[in-house]
C-alpha positions in Angstrom: -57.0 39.9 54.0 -55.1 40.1 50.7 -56.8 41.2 47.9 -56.0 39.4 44.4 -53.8 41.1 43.0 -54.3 42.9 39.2 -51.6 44.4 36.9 -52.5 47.8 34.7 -50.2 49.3 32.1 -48.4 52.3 31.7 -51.4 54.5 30.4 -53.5 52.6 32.7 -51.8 53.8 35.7 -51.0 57.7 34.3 -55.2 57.4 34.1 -55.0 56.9 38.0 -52.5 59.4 38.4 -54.8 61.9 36.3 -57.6 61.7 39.0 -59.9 59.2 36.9 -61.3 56.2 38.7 -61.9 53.9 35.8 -59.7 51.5 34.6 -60.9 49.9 30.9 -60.4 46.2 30.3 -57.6 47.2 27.6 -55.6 48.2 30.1 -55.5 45.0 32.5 -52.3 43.7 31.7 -52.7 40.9 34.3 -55.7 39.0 36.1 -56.4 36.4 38.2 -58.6 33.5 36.4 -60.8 33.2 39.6 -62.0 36.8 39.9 -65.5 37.3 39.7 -67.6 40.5 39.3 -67.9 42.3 42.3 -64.9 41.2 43.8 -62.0 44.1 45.3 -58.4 43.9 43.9 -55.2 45.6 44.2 -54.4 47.3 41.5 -50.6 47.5 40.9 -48.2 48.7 38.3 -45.8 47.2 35.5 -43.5 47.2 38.5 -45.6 45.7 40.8 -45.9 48.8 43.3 -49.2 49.3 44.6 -51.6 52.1 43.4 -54.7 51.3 44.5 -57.9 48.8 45.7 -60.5 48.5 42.8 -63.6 47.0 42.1 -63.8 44.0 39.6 -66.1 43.9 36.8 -66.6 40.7 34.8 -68.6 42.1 31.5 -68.3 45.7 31.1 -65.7 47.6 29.2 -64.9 49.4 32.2 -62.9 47.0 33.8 -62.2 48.2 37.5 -63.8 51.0 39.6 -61.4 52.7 42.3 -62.5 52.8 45.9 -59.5 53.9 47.8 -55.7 54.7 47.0 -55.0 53.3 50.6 -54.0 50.0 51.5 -57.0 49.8 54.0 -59.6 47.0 54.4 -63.1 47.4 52.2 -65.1 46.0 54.6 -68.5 47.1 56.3 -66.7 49.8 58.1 -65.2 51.0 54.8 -68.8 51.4 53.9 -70.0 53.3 56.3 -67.6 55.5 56.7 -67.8 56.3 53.2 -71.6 57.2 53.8 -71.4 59.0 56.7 -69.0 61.2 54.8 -71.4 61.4 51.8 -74.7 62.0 54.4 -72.4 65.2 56.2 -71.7 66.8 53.0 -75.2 67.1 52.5 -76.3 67.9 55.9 -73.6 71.0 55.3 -74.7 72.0 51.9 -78.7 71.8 53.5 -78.6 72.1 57.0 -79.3 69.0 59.2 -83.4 69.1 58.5 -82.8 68.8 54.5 -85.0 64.9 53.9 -85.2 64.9 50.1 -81.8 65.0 48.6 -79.1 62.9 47.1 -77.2 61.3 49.5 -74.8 59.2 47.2 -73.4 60.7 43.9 -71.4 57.3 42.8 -67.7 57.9 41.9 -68.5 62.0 43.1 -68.5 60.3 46.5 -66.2 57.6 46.0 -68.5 54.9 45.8 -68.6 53.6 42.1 -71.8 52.0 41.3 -73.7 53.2 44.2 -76.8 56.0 43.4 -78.8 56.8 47.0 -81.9 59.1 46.7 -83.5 60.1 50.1 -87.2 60.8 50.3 -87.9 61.6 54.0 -88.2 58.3 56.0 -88.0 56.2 52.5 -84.4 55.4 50.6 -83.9 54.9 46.7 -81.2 53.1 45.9 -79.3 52.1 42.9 -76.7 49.7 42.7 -75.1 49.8 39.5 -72.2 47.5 39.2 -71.4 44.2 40.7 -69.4 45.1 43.7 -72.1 47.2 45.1 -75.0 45.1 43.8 -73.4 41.7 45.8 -73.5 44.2 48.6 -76.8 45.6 48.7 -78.1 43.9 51.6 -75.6 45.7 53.9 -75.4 48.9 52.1 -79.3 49.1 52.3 -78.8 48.0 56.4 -76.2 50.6 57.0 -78.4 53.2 55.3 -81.6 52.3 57.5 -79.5 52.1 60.7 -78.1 55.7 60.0 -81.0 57.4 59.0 -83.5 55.3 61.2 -85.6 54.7 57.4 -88.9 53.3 57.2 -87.8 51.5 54.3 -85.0 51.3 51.6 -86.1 50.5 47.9 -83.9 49.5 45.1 -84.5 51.1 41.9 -82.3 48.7 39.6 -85.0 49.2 37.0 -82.2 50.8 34.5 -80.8 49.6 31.1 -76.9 50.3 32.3 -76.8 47.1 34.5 -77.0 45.2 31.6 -73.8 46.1 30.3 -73.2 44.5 33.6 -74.5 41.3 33.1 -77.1 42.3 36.1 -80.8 42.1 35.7 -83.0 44.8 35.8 -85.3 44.6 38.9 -86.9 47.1 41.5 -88.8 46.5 45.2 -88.5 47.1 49.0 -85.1 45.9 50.4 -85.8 46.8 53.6 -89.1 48.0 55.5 -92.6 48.1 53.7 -93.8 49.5 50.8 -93.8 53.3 50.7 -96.8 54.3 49.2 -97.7 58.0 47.7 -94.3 60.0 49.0 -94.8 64.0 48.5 -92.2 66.4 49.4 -91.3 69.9 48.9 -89.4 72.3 46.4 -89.6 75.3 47.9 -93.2 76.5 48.7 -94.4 73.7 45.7 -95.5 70.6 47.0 -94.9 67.8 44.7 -96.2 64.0 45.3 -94.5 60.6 43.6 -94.3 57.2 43.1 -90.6 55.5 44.2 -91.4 52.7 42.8 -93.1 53.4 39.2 -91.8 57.2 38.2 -88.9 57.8 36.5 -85.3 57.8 37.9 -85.7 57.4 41.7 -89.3 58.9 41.9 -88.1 62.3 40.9 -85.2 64.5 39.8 -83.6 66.0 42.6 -80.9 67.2 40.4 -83.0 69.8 38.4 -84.4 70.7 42.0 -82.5 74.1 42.1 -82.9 74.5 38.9 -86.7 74.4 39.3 -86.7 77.1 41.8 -84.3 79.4 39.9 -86.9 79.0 36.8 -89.6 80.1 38.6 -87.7 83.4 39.5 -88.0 84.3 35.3 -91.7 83.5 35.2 -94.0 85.7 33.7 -97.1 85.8 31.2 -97.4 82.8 29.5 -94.9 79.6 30.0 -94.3 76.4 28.7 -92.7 73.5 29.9 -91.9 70.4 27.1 -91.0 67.1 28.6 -92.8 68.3 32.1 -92.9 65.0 33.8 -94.5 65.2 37.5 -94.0 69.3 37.1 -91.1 70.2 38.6 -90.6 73.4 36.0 -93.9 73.7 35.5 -95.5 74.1 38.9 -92.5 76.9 40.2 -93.5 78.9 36.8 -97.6 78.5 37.5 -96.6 80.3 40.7 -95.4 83.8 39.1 -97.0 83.5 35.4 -99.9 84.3 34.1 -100.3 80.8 32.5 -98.5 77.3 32.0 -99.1 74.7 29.5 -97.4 71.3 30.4 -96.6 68.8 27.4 -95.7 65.3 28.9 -96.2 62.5 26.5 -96.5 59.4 29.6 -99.8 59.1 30.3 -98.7 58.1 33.7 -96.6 61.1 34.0 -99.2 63.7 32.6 -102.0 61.9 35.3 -98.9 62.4 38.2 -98.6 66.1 37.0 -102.6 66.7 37.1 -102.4 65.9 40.5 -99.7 67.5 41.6 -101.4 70.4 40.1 -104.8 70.2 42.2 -102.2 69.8 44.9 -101.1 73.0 44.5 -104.4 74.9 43.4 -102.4 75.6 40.2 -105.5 76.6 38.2 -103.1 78.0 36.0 -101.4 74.9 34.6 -102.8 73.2 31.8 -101.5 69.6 31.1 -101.7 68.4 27.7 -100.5 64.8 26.7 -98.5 65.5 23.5 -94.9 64.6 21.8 -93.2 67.5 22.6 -91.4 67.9 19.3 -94.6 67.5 17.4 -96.3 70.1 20.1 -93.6 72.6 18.9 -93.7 72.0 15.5 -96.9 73.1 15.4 -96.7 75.7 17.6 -94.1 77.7 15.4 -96.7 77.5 12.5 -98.4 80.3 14.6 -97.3 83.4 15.9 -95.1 83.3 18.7 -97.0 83.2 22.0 -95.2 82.0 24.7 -92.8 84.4 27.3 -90.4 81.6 28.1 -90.0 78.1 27.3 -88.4 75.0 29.2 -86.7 72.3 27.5 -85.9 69.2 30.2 -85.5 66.5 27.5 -84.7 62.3 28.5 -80.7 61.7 27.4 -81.1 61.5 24.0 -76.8 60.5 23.7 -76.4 57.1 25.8 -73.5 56.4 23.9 -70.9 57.7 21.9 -72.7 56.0 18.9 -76.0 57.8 19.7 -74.5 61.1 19.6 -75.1 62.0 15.6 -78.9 61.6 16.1 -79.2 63.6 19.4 -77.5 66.5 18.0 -80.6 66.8 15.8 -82.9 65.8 18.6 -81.2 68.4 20.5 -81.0 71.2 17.4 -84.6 70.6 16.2 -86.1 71.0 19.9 -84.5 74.1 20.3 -85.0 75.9 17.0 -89.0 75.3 17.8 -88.4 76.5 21.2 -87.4 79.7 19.7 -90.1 79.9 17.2 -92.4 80.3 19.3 -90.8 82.6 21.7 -91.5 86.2 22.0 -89.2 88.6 21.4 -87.1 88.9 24.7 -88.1 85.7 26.0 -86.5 83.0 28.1 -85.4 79.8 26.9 -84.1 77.0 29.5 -82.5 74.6 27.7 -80.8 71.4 29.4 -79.2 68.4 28.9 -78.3 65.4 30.6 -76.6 63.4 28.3 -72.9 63.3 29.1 -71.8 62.6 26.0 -72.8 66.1 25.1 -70.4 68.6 26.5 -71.6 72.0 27.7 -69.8 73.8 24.7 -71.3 71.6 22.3 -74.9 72.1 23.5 -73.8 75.7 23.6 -72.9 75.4 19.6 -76.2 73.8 19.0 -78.5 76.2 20.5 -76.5 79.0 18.4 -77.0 76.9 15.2 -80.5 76.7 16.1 -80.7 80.7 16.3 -78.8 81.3 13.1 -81.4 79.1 11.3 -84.1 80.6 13.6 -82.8 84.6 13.0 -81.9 85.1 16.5 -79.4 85.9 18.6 -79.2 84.7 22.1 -78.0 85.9 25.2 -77.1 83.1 28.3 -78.0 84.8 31.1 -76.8 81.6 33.3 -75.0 78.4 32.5 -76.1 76.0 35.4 -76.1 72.0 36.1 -77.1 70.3 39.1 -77.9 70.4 42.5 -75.1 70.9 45.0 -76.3 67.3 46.0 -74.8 66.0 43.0 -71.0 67.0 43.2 -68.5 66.6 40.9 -65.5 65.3 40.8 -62.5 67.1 39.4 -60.9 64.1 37.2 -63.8 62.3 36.8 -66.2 64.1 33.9 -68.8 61.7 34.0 -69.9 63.0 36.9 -70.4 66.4 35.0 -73.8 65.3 32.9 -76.5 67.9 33.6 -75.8 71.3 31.7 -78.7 73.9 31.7 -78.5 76.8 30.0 -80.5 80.0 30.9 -81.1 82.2 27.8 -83.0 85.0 26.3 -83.9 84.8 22.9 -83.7 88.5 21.0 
């Protein structure tokens, strides 16, 4: 089958040649009148050579998604192939037994639009664009066939499918409902909801981070935007005490839980707004030993980003307030609109207003199930700093 065919210009096609995978609408020179959303195209040049397929997008400013730089068919085959590649990275970075991980990254693993979270015998998915949303039905039967699943669950609950034009929606695709799911980071045993937590149920790519955390735990920690207790449960194991701000009442009842789950008698929960929690924390004497800071994206957009740099600034300058001298401070963010060195730049703002200096003792992002791909930056969004405050 012949794919419509659409024309990019000059700058259009250098983007391709750079590595990216995004072509923006500005840059569509030439399009058939009948396309619709979710529909695959060849992408050609001024010339009308062929560079590659692409997925079509009707609405958003990104205008077509690459899928493969080969004139090959993107059929159900195409699809699978494409996640049995994705499912082997993972079962080399893990080992074959690894059941809680990401198994699709999006463009990382060459499928724009797609987000697959697996949570032993249950699948999350997120299908983000068109072309994988028109295709959910048979991305969610592929998955379930491959990975023999008890049931596939779409998580299309987020706010980016409206630049879309898609609705925001979440149930079972495939199999029943999935009930309480718990799994395991490291020797912390942590139970969610797929359906009504955040994200996919979880965040798998702070996972590592989690467990590295836990290795600087000592006397008493806190851990601001705790969610479920990811941070907070791997520090309860080494220090002498945790106190967990989570403002979701939801969230903060999920975290209790997971808590008694644990026996982490340790861990106290309170239900607060974090920045108000540290504001006025630093009116006292410092009294924590390290402090984690795992903030929501505060930068959605370019337009956002004036206003998170003081989200981001004021959040960390209490953070330090309240540290002790030689404390830890982990720091992260995952708003991609905020590079690395510009977090970096606000967290040493923060100390010169603070008095401190600041060591990094790691810079760090996500889990090794959430690759990046060189080209691509967006795929780069989580940065995590690991500091001690002196």
């Amino acid at each position: 089958m012949l794919e419509p065919k659409v024309r990019i210009s000059r700058r259009g096609a250098e983007r391709l040649q750079g590595g990216h995978l995004w072509i923006y609408r500005g840059d569509v020179e030439e399009a058939p009148a009948a396309l619709e959303g979710g529909d695959v195209v060849a992408l050609v040049d001024g010339r009308g050579r062929f560079l590659a397929k692409a997925f079509w997008s009707a609405r958003s400013k990104i205008a077509l998604r690459v899928v493969t730089r080969d004139e090959e068919p993107v059929d159900e085959g195409f699809f699978a192939a494409r996640l049995s590649a994705a499912v082997a990275l993972r079962e080399r970075a893990f080992g074959p037994d690894e059941r809680f991980v990401r198994l699709v990254h999006g463009e990382a693993d060459l499928l724009p639009g797609l987000v697959v979270d697996r949570y032993g015998d249950a699948a999350v998915m997120q299908t983000l664009v068109p072309a994988t949303d028109r295709r959910k039905a048979l991305l969610a039967d592929l998955l379930a066939n491959a990975l023999s699943l008890r049931t596939v669950v779409e998580r299309n609950d987020v706010r980016v499918r409206e630049l879309e034009g898609l609705q925001q929606v979440k149930g079972v695709l495939r199999g029943e409902a999935p009930g309480p799911v718990e799994y395991r980071e490291g020797e912390v045993r942590m139970r969610i909801d797929l359906l009504a937590g955040q994200k996919t149920g979880a965040f798998l790519d702070q996972r590592e981070n989690h467990l590295r955390a836990g290795e600087y735990a000592r006397g008493r920690c806190l851990d601001c935007f705790s969610y479920a207790g990811g941070f907070a449960l791997q520090l309860a194991r080494r220090a002498e005490a945790v106190t967990a701000v989570e403002m979701q009442a939801g969230a903060a009842g999920l975290l209790r839980e997971n808590a008694r789950l644990n026996r982490a008698a340790n861990l106290e929960v309170v239900e607060a707004n974090a920045f108000d929690y540290l504001r006025d924390r630093a009116e006292e004497e410092p009294a924590f030993d390290l402090v984690v800071l795992d903030p929501p994206a505060f930068a959605k957009n370019k337009e956002s980003l004036p206003a998170a740099r003081r989200g981001y600034k004021e959040v960390n300058l209490r953070a330090m307030q309240v540290l002790r001298p030689g404390g830890v401070l982990i720091t992260a963010s995952c708003s991609y609109h905020l590079s690395e060195e510009a977090l970096e730049a606000l967290v040493l703002d923060a100390a010169n207003d603070a008095g401190k200096r600041v060591q990094v003792l790691e810079r760090r992002g996500a889990g090794r199930d959430h690759p990046v791909l060189l080209g691509v930056p967006e795929t780069r969004y989580l940065k995590s700093l690991f500091l001690r405050i002196l």
